[in-house]
C-alpha positions as CSV (number, residue, x, y, z in Angstrom):
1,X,109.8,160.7,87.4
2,X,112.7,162.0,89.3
3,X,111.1,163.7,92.1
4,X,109.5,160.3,92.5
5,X,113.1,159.0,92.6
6,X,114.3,161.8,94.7
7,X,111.5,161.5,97.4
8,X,111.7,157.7,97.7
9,X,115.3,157.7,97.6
10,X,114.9,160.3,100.3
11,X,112.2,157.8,102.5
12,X,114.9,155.0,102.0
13,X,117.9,157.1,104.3
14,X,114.5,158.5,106.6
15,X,113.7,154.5,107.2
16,X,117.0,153.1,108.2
17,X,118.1,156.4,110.0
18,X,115.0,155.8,111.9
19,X,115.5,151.6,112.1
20,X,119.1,152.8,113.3
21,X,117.7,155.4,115.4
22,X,115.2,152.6,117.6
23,X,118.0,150.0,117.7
24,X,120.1,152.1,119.6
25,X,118.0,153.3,121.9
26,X,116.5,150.0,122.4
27,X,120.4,148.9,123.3
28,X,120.2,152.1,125.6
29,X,117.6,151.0,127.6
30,X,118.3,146.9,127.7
31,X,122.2,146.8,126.9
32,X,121.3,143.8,124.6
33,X,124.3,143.9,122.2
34,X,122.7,142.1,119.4
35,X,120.8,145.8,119.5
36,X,123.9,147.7,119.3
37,X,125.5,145.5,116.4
38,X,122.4,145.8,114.8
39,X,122.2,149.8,115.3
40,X,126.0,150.0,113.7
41,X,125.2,147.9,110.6
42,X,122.1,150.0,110.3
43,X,124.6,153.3,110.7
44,X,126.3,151.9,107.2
45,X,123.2,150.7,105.4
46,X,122.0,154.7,106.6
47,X,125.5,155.5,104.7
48,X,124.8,153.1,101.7
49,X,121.5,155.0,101.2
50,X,122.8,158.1,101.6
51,X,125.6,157.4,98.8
52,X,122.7,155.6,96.7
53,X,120.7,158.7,97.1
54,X,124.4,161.0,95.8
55,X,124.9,158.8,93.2
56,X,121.8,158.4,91.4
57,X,120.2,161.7,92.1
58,X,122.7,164.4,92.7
59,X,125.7,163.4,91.1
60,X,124.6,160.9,88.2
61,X,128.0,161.4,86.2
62,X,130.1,160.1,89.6
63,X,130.2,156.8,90.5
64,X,130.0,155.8,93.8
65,X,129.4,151.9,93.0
66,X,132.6,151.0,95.3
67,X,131.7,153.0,98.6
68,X,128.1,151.7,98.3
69,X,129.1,148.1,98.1
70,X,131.4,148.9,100.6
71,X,128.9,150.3,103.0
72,X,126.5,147.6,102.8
73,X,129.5,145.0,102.9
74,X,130.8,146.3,106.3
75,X,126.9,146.3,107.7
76,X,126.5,142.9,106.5
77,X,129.6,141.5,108.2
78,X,129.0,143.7,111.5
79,X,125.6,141.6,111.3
80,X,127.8,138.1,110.6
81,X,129.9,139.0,113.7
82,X,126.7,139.6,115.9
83,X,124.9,136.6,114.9
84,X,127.9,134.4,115.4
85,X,129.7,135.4,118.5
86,X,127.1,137.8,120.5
87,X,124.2,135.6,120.1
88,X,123.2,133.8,123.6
């Protein structure tokens, strides 16, 4: 069971490095800044998995509960702040 975890923990930071990875070069090519917002909350939901992956896999006696919900609250108000003001 935990190299199931580990490799689907491990698919979760490969999928939003890769979601963050197309946004940003989408934002390269068309300068639409809804794409760059969305390629910087990506860069902390990337993080949020990356500490998800720490916390429950590596280091299951540390608890990195805070810098997760951190991570994803900081990519969710990026989002909030592109939806709001950068929308056209």
């Amino acid at each position: 069971m935990a190299t199931i975890n580990f490799i689907l923990y491990l698919l979760a930071i490969l999928a939003s490095a890769a979601c963050m990875g197309l946004l940003f070069r989408g934002y390269t090519t068309s300068r639409i800044r809804l794409l760059l917002w969305g390629g910087l909350s990506f860069v902390f939901l990337t993080a949020n998995n990356f500490l998800l992956f720490f916390d429950l896999v590596i280091f299951p006696e540390i608890d990195l509960r805070p810098y997760r919900l951190a991570a994803s609250l900081i990519a969710v108000l990026l989002l909030l702040y592109a939806f709001l003001w950068e929308a056209e």
